[in-house]
Structure formats: C-alpha cells, structure tokens
C-alpha positions as CSV (number, residue, x, y, z in Angstrom):
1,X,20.0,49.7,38.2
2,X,17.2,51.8,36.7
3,X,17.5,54.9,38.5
4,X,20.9,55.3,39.5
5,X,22.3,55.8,36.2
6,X,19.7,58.9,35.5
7,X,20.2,60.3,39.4
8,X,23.9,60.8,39.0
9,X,22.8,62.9,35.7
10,X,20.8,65.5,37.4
11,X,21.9,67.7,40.2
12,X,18.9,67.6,41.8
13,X,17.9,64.6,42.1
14,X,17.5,63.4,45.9
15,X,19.3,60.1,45.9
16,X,22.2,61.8,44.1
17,X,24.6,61.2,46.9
18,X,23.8,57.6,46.8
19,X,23.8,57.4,42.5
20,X,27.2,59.3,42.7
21,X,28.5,56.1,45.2
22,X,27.3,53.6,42.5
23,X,29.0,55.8,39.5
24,X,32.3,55.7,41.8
25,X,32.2,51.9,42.3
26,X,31.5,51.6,38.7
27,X,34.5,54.0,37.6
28,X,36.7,51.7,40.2
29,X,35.8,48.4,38.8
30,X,34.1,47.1,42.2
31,X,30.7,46.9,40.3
32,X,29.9,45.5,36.8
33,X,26.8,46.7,35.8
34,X,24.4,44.7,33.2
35,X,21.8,46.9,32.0
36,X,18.3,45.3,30.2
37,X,18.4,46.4,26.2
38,X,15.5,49.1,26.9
39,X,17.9,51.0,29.7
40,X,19.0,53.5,27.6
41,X,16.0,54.5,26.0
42,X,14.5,54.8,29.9
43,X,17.2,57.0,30.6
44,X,17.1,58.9,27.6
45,X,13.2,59.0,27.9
46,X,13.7,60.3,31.3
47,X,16.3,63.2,30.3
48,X,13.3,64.2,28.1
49,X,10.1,64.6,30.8
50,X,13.2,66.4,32.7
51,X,13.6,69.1,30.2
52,X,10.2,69.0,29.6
53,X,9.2,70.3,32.9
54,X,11.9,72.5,33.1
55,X,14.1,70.5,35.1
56,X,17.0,70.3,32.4
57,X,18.0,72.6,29.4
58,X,17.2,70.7,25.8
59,X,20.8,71.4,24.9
60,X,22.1,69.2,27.3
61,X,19.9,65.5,27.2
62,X,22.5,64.9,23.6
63,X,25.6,65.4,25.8
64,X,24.4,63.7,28.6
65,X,23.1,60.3,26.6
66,X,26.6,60.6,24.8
67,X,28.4,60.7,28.4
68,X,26.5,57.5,29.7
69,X,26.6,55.9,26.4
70,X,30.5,56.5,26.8
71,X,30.4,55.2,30.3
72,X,30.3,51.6,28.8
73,X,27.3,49.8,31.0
74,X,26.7,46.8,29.3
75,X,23.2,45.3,28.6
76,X,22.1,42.0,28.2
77,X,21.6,40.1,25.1
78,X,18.4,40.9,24.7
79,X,17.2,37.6,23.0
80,X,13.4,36.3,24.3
81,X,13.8,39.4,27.1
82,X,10.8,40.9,26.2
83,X,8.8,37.5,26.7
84,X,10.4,37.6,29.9
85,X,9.7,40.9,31.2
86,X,6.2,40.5,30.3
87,X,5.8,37.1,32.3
88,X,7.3,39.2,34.9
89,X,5.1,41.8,34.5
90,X,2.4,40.0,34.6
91,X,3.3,37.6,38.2
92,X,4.7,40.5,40.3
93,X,2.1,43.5,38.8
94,X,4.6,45.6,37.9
95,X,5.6,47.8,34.1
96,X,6.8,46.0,31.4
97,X,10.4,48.0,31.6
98,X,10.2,47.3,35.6
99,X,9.7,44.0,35.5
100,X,13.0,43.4,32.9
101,X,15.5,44.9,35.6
102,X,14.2,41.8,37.4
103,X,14.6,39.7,34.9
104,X,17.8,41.4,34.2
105,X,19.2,40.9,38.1
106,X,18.0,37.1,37.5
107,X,19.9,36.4,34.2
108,X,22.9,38.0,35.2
109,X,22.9,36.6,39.0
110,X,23.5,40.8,40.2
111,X,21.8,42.6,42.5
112,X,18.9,45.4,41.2
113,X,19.7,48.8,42.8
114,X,16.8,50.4,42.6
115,X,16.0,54.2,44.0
116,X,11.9,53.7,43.9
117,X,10.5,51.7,47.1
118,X,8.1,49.9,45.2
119,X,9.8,48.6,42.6
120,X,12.5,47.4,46.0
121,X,10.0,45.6,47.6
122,X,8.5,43.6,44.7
123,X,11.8,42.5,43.7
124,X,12.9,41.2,47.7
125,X,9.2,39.6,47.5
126,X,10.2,37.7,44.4
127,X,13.7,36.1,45.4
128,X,15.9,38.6,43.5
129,X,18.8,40.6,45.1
130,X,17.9,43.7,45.5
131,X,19.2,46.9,47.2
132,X,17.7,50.4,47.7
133,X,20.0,53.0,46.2
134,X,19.4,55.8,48.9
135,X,20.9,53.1,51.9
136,X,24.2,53.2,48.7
137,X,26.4,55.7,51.1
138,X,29.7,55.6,51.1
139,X,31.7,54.2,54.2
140,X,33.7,56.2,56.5
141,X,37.2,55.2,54.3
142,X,35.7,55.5,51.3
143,X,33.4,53.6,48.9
144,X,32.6,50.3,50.2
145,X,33.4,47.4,47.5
C-alpha cells in the first residue's frame, strides 16, 4: 500500500478520495494492512520532498509521522526482505523499495494497493493481487468491505 498511506496525509493529493476509502476500511477492521519494514521511512521521506517544494509546512511532517506511526500498520518481519526485493527488482525492472511492496503482497498473501499505474501493472504482470487505489471509491451504502 505505498501510496495510500501518504495520500490520505495531504490534502491535495489527487487520489485522496480513494486513500481516505482505504484509511476508513482500515479504521473499521475490514482491511489488515502489512507494510514492508522500509514503509515508513518512504512515507516519512515523502512528507519531506513535500515540504520541500512547498507542498507542506516543516512543522507538521513530526505530527504527521507520529499520527501514522499511531495508526498501527504493521510491517513484515523484515528477515532476508531485502534479498528479496532486490531479486524482485531485478526480474520485474522496477526500485528496490517498489519491488518489496510486491514481495510484501506475496509474503503476506494481500492485495498491493497502489496509486502509481506503473508500479499496478508490473505487479498484475507478475501474478500478485494488485488493485489501483484511484478505482478504491466508496459504494453507494458506504465503504465496500
């Protein structure tokens, strides 16, 4: 789930909408996230370029990391995952820290919700479950399970 974390985190972020659906389902117990052990580094990496280019005040990446840290997403033991995610890598053409959410849907047997296209369609290729975040809407009574 590499991007939806960070998208619900910043208000304008296009796939928001979708992120927020994901943070709902989480919140209700209808998704159990595993995370790879470099997620929240990514995400605090991210907050970082985002202040940088102006995106995000500095005084608010420590509250947010604190809030998702609090949020409880589990990761993965992350024994031998970095042999992993570079075999990964290195078959599919993709980043190191791309190629472990693979690994990471694989291990766990969950689906990778992913917001970047690329990232989608290299996983689908490769046998893992995927889904796109911005098709994540909620349905007409509410979040879907």
């Amino acid at each position: 789930m590499p991007a939806s974390c960070f998208r619900w985190l910043l208000v304008d972020e296009p796939d928001r909408e979708s992120a927020l659906v994901v943070r709902d389902r989480i919140q209700a117990g209808r998704l159990e996230p595993r995370q790879p052990p470099h997620f929240p580094i990514e995400v605090a990496s991210a907050l970082v370029v985002a202040a940088q280019v102006g995106r995000l005040e500095r005084s608010t990446i420590g509250p947010l990391v604190r809030s998702l840290e609090a949020f409880g997403l589990d990761t993965i033991e992350p024994h031998d995952f970095a042999t992993a995610a570079v075999e990964t890598a290195l078959e599919l053409g993709l980043r190191v820290p791309d190629a472990g959410y693979i690994v990471c849907a694989r291990r766990t047997g969950g689906t990778l919700i992913t917001a970047g296209r690329r990232l989608f369609e290299v996983a689908l290729r490769s046998g893992a479950a995927v889904a796109l975040l911005g098709e994540m809407a909620p349905s007409p009574g509410g979040p879907a399970p």
